[in-house]
C-alpha positions in Angstrom: 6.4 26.7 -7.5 6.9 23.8 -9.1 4.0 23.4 -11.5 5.2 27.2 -12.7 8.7 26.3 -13.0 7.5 22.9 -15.2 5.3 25.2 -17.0 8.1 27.8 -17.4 10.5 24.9 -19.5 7.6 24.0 -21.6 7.4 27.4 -22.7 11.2 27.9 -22.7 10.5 24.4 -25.7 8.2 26.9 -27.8 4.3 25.6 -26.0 1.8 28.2 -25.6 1.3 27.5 -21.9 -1.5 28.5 -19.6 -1.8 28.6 -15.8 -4.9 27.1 -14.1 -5.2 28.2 -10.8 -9.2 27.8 -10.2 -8.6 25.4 -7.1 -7.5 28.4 -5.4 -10.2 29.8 -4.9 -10.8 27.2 -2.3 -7.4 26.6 -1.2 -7.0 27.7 2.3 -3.1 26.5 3.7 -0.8 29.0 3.6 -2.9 32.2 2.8 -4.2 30.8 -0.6 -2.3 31.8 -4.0 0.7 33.9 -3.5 3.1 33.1 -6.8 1.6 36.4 -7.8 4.1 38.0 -5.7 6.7 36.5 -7.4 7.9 38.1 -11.1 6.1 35.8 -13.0 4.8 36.2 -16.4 2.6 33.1 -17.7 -1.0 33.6 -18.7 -4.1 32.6 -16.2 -6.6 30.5 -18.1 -9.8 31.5 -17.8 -13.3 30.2 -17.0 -13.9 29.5 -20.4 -11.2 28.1 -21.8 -11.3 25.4 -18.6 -14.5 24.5 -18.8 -13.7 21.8 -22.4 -11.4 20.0 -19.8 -14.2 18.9 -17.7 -11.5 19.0 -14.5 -12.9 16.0 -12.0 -14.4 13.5 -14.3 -12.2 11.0 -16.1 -11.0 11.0 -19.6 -12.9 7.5 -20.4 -16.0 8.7 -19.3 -15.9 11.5 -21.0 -15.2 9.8 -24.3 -17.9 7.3 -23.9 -20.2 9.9 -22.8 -19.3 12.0 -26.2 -18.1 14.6 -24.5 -15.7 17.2 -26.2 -12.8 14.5 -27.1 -9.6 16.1 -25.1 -6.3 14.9 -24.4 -5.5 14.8 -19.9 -1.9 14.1 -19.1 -1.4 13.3 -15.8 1.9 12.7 -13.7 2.1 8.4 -12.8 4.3 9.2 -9.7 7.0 11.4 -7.7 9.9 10.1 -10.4 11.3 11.9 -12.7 9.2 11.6 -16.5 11.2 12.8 -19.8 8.6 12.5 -21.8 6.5 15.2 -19.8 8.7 17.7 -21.6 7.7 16.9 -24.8 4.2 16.1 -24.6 1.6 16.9 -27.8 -0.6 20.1 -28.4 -3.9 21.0 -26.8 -3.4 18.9 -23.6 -4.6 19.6 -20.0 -1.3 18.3 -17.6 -1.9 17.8 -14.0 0.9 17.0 -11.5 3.4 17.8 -8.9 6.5 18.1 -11.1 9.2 18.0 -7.8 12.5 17.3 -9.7 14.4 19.9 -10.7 15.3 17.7 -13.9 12.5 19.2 -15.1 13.9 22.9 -15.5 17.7 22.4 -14.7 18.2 23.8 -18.4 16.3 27.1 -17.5 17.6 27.7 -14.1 18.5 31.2 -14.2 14.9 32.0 -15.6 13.6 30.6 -12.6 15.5 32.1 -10.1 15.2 35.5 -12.1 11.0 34.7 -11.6 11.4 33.7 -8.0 12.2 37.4 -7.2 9.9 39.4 -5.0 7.9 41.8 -7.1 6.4 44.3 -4.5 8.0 45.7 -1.5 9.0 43.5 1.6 7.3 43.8 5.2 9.4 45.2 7.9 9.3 41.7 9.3 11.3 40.9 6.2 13.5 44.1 6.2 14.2 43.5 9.8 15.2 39.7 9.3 17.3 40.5 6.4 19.7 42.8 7.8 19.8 40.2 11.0 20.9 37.2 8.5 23.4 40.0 6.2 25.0 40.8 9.3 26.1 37.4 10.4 29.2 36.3 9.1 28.0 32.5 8.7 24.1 31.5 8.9 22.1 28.2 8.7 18.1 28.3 8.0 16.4 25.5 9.9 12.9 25.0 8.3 11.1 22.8 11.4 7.1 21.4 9.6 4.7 20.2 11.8 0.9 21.7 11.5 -0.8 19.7 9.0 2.3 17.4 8.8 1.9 15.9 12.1 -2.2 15.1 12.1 -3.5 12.0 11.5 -4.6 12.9 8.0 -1.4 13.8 6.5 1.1 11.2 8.7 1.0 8.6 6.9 1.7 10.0 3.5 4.3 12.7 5.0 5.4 12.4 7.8 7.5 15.0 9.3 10.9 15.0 10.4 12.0 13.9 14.2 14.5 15.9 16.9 17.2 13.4 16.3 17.3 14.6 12.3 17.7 17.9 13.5 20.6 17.0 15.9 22.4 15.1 13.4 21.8 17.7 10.5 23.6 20.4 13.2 26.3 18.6 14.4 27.1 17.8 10.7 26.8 21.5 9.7 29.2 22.3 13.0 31.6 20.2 12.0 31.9 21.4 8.4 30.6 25.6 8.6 32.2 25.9 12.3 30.3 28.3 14.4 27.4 29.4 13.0 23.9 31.6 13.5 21.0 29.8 13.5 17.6 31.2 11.7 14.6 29.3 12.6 11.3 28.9 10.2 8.4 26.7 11.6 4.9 26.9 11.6 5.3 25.4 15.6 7.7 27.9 16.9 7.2 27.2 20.6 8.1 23.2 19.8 11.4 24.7 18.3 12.1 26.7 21.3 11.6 23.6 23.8 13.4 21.1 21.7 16.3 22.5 19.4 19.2 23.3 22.1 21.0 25.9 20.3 23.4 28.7 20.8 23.0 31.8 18.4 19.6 31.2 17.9 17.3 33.6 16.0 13.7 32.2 16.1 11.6 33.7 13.3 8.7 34.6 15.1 6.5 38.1 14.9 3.2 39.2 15.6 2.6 40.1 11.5 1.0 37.9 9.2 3.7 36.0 7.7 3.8 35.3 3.9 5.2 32.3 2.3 7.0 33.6 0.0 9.3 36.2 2.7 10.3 33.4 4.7 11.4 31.7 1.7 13.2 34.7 0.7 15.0 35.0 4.1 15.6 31.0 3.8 17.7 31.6 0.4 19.8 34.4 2.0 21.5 32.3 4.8 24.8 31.0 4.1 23.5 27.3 4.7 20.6 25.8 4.9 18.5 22.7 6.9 15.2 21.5 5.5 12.1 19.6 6.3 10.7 17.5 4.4 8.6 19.9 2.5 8.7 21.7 -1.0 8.9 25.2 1.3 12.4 24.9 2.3 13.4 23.1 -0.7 12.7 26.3 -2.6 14.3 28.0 0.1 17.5 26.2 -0.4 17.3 26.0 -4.2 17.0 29.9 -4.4 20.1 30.4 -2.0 22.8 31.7 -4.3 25.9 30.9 -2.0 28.3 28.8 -4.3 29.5 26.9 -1.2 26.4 26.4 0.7 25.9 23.3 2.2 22.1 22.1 1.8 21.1 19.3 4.4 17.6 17.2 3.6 15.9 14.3 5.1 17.3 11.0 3.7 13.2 9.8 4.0 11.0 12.5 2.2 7.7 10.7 2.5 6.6 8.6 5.2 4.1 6.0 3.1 6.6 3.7 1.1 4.9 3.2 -1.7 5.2 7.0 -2.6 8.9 7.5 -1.1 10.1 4.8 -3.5 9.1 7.2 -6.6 10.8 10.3 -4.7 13.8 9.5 -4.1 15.3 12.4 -6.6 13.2 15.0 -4.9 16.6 16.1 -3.3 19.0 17.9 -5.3 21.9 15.5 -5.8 24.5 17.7 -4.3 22.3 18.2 -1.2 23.4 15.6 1.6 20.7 13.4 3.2 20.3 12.6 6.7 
């Protein structure tokens, strides 16, 4: 979501942008590609027109080898880079793009492509009317799965009970009573550890979709994230003009990266 929303403001500067989304085809986590549920509207490279960028081998070599001259752009780290918005024709640009510096000018365009294209499940449909009924709601987005092996800890990391406790009393405090809505890919660890009243636990026997629960994120009145780009979309897309967005002060857990990612968090979020 935000590659597409990076590409979306290069367009929105007059590039002829293209989408490559060949690792897909691979990509496994979350159900594969789903932004095609989403209203968007950039063109899919294809095969062909890939297949100059030589994806995998590295722009030197492939110079000194000969091989069709071409210009790669990648990203250097998690910060903020101006210059990525004005880059020069015919280049291939690989990168994460997590700042929302980078389409802040086009925000209304995004949100207006973040919208659900096809009809909802009755998962979603039931959730909905639960959160529209509620006079005050919080999402809690609670990560663990591939955040908490030993592969991903050390780069990630994922965010401990006593972030969670602090983020609610905080939200108590300031939103009064309020009805909970609960997102994790570790539902039962939410039940046994978050102590809370009003509880709704987002749990069904369905396949879940990404992009639904990000929906129903964005329609509660408030919202607490994990560390992870899927509540941070969920937050972003939530239209309340007095929603109170809490994020974890410590987005990566390898310091080296969380030094250059400091800005992931919206700057009217509050970090914890």
């Amino acid at each position: 979501m935000f590659q597409y929303a990076y590409a979306k403001a290069l367009e929105s500067k007059g590039y002829h942008v293209k989408l490559d989304i060949s690792n897909f085809e691979t990509y496994k986590l979350h159900g594969g590609y789903q932004l095609d549920k989403y209203n968007i509207n950039l063109p899919i490279a294809n095969k062909n027109e890939l297949k100059k960028y030589q994806k995998g081998l590295c722009k030197k070599i492939l110079n000194r080898l000969k091989i069709t001259k071409i210009d790669l752009i990648a990203e250097k780290d998690l910060s903020f880079d101006e210059s990525l918005l004005s880059p020069t024709d015919d280049n291939y640009i690989f990168g994460y793009f997590q700042n929302e510096k980078y389409f802040l000018n086009i925000k209304k365009s995004i949100a207006t492509s973040y919208c659900i294209k096809k009809n909802f499940s009755s998962y979603v449909e039931n959730a909905k009317g639960l959160i529209q009924k509620q006079s005050n709601s919080c999402s809690i987005h609670v990560r663990r799965g591939d955040f908490i092996n030993s592969a991903n800890s050390s780069i990630h990391g994922s965010c401990d009970i006593r972030y969670y406790q602090d983020a609610i009393k905080y939200m108590e405090n300031k939103a009064g009573e309020i009805s909970y809505f609960i997102f994790s890919d570790d539902i039962a660890w939410c039940k046994e550890n978050l102590k809370l009243k009003n509880a709704h636990y987002m749990d069904n026997n369905d396949k879940k979709l990404p992009h639904g629960d990000i929906y129903l994120m964005s329609l509660c009145n408030h919202n607490i994230m994990a560390n992870s780009s899927f509540s941070w979309w969920g937050a972003w897309l939530n239209k309340n003009n007095k929603k109170i967005v809490i994020a974890p002060k410590r987005w990566l857990s390898n310091k080296k990266l969380e030094e250059k990612s400091v800005n992931i968090v919206c700057k009217d979020w509050i970090k914890m």
